[in-house]
C-alpha positions in Angstrom: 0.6 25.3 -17.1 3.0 23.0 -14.8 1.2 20.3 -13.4 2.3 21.3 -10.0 0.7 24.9 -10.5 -2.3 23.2 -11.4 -2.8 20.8 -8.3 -2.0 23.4 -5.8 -4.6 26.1 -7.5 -7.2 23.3 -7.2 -6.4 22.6 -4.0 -6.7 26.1 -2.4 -9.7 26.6 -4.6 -11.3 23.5 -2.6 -9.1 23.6 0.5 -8.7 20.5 0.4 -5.5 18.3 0.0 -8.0 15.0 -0.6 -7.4 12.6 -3.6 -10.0 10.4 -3.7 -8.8 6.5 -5.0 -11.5 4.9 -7.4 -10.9 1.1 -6.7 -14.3 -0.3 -7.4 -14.9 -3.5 -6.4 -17.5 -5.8 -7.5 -18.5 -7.6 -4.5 -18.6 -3.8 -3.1 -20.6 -2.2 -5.5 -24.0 -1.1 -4.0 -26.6 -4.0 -5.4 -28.9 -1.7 -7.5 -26.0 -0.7 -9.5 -25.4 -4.0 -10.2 -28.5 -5.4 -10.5 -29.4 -3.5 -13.0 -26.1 -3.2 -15.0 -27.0 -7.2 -14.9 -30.2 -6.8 -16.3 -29.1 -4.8 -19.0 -25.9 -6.9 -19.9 -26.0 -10.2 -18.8 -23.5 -11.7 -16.3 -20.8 -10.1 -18.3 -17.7 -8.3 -18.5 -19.6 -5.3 -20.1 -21.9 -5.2 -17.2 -18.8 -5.3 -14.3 -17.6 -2.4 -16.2 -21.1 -0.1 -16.6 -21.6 -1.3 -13.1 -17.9 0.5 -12.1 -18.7 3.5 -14.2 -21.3 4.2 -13.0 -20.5 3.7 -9.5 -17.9 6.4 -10.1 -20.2 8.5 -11.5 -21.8 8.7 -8.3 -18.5 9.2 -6.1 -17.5 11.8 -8.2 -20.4 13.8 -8.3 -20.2 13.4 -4.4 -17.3 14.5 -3.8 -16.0 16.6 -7.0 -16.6 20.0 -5.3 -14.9 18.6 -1.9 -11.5 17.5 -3.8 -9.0 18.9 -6.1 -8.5 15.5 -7.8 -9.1 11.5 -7.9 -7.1 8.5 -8.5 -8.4 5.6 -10.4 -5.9 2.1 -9.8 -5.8 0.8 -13.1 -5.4 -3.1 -11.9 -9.4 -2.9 -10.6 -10.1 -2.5 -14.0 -7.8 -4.4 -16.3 -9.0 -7.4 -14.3 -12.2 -7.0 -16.2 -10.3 -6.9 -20.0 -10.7 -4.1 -22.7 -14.5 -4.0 -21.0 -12.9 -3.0 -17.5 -10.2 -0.2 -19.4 -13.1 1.2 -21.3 -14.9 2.1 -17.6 -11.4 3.3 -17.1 -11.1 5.5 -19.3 -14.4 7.2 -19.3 -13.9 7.8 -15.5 -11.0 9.9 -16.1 -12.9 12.0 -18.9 -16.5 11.8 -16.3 -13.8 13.3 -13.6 -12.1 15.4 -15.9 -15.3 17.1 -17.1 -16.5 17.5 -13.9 -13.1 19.8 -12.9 -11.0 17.0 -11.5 -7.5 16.8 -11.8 -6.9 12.8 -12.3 -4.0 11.1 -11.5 -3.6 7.4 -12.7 -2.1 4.5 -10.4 -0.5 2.7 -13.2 3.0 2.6 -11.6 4.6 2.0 -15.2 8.0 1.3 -15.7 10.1 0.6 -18.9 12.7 2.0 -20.5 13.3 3.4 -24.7 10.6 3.0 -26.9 8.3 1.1 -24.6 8.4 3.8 -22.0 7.3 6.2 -24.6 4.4 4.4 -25.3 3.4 4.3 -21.9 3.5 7.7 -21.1 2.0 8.9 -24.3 -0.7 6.6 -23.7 -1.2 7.5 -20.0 -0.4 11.6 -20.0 0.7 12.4 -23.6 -0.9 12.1 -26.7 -0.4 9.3 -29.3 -0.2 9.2 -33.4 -3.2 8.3 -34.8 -3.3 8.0 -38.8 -1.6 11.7 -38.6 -3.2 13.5 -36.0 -2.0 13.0 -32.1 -4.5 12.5 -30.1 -4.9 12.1 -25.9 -6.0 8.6 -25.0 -5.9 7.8 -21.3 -5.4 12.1 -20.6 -4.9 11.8 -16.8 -3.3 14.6 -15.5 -0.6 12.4 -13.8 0.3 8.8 -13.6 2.5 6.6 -11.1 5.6 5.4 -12.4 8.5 2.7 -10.7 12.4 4.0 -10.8 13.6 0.3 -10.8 15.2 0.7 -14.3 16.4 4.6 -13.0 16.3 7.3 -15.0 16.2 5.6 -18.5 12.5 4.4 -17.6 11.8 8.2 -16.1 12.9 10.4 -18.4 10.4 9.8 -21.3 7.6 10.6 -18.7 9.1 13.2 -17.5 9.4 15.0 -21.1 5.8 14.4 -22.1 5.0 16.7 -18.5 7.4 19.2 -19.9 4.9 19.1 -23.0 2.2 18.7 -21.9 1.6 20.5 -18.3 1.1 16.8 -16.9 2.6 15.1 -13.4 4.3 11.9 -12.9 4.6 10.5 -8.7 7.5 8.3 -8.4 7.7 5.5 -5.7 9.7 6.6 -3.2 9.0 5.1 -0.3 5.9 2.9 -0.3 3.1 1.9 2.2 3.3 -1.7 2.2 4.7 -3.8 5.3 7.3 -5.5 3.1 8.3 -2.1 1.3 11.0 -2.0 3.8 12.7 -5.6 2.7 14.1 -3.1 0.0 13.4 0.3 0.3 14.7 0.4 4.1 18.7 -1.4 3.2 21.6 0.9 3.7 23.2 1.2 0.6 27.2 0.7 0.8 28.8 3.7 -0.2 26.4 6.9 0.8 25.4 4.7 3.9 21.3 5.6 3.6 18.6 3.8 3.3 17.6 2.9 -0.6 14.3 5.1 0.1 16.3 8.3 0.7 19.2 7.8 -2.1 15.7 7.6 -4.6 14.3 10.7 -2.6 17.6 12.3 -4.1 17.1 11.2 -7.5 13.6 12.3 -7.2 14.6 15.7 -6.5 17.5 15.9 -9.2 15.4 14.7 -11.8 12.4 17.1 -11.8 14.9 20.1 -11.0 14.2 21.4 -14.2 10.5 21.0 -14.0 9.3 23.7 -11.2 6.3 25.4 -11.1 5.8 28.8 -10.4 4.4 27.6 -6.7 8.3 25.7 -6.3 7.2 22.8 -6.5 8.0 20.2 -9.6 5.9 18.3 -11.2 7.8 15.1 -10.2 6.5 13.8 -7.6 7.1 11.3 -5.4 4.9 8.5 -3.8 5.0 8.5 0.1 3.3 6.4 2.5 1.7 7.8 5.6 2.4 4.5 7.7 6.5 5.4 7.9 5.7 9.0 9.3 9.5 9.0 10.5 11.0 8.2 7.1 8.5 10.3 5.4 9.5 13.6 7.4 13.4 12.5 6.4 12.3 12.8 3.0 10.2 16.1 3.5 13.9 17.1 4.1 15.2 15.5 0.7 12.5 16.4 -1.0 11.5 20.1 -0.7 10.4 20.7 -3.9 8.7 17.7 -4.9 5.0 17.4 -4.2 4.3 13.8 -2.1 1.3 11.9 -3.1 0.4 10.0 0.4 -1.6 6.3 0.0 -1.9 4.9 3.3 -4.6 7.2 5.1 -7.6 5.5 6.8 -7.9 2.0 6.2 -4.4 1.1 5.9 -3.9 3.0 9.7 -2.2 5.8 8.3 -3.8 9.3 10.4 -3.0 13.3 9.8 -0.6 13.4 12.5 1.4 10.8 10.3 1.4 12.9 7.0 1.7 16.5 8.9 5.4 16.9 8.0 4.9 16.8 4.0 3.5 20.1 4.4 4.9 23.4 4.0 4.1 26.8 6.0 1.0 27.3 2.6 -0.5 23.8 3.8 0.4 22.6 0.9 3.3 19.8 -0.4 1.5 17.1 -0.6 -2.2 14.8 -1.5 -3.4 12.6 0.7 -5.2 9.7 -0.5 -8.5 7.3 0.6 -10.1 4.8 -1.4 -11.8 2.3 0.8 -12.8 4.6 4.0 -14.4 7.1 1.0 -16.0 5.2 -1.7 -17.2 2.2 0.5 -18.3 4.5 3.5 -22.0 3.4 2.9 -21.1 0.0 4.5 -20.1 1.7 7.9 -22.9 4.2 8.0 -26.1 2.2 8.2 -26.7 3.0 5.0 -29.7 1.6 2.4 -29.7 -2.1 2.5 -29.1 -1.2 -1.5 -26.6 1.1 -0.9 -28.6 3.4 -2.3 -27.1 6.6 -0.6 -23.6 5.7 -1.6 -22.9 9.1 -2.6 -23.5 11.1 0.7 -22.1 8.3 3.4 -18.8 9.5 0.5 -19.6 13.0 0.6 -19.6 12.7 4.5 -16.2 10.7 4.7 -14.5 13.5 2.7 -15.3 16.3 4.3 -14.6 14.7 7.9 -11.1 14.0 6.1 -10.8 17.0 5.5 -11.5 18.4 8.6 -8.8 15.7 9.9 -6.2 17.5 7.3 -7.0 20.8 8.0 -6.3 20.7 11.3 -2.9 19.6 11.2 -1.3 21.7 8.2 
């Protein structure tokens, strides 16, 4: 099934246009979690990464009937070694099995070979002494189109292949993404982040779902709300995956125009103001309810989404 079929069943099934970002960090994680991954492990890299897992756990099962899908940032991980991608990958399968959609913030980019191996890693499935077996198996990963369409394309066939999604960055959320992504380019005369919202659109073309919409997607942040309706424009068949909510100052009046007349076209995503909403709420001194100060941050932003698409 396309990828884009997918996310927009398991959205209306939850009527929710939420993506939940699982960036755990350690001086963040509620101190029973990590007391007792501690206690258990030592002050080791094993324990950071039972401590994340199962800190995740506990989001997810928050919030996994709230959400069509999550979005684990690889980097919170890989800080912690092979330890830190092991709690990485058994999030995405905890998510998976729990009816997530999962879409990985690896923003890989290569080109040949070495793209392959990403994406097969990532969203495909690799060779493994004859058999091909799924390794990461998120549902989508985040790619960069620095090298173009060389470092796209392999990506793009293992979602032909396998039903899987791949978000582009387009035009980012970041106060410097304009240093690049805002120039005017010499001979179309547009800025840089609307010539890639064109390649974006050309190259998953050939990838549309039955709902219209491709399953190449594009990255989009909420804090350009201008330059994100412009590519709403570009764009109308490619579904924009929206950092930038909440803590960054990004609201739903910012992301209304990536939606279409369904409420649909786009996932908005929170991290911080979701999985860390225990700290605002005068939670447990241990952080012990965690999980509902989450639950209660995603259905208020959901609420906030609903009412403007």
């Amino acid at each position: 099934m396309n990828f884009a079929d997918r996310l927009k069943e398991a959205a209306l099934q939850k009527n929710s246009v939420v993506c939940v970002g699982l960036d755990p960090r350690l001086d963040q994680i509620p101190s029973f979690i990590v007391n007792k991954a501690v206690a258990e492990h030592g002050q080791t890299f094993t324990a950071v990464a039972n401590a994340f897992l199962e800190f995740n756990k506990g989001i997810i099962d928050a919030v996994h009937d709230l959400v069509p899908c999550v979005k684990p940032q690889i980097a919170f991980y890989e800080e912690y070694g092979f330890q830190g991608i092991w709690a990485f990958e058994e999030t995405c399968k905890y998510a998976r099995g729990k009816g997530l959609l999962v879409i990985a913030d690896a923003k890989r980019n290569d080109i040949g070979s070495t793209a392959e191996a990403y994406a097969r890693a990532f969203i495909g499935k690799t060779d493994f002494f004859g058999e091909k077996l799924p390794v990461m198996d998120a549902d989508a990963v985040t790619v960069t189109p620095y090298l173009g369409y060389d470092g796209i394309k392999p990506f793009v066939k293992v979602c032909k292949g396998e039903g899987k999604g791949v978000f582009v960055l387009v035009k980012t959320s970041n106060p410097s993404s304009g240093d690049l992504q805002d120039r005017v380019t010499r001979d179309e005369e547009i800025p840089v982040y609307e010539l890639m919202g064109h390649f974006v659109e050309s190259w998953g073309a050939e990838e549309l779902g039955e709902c219209g919409y491709s399953s190449v997607g594009a990255v989009v942040g909420a804090t350009y709300p201008k330059e994100l309706k412009r590519l709403r424009e570009v764009m109308p068949n490619v579904i924009f995956l929206i950092p930038g909510y909440g803590a960054q100052g990004g609201g739903a009046e910012d992301v209304k125009d990536a939606f279409d007349e369904d409420g649909f076209g786009a996932i908005v995503v929170s991290a911080r103001g979701v999985i860390f909403a225990y700290e605002k709420t005068g939670a447990t001194k241990g952080g012990e309810d965690f999980g509902e100060a989450a639950r209660d941050a995603v259905i208020k932003m959901n609420e906030d989404l609903n009412g403007v698409r």
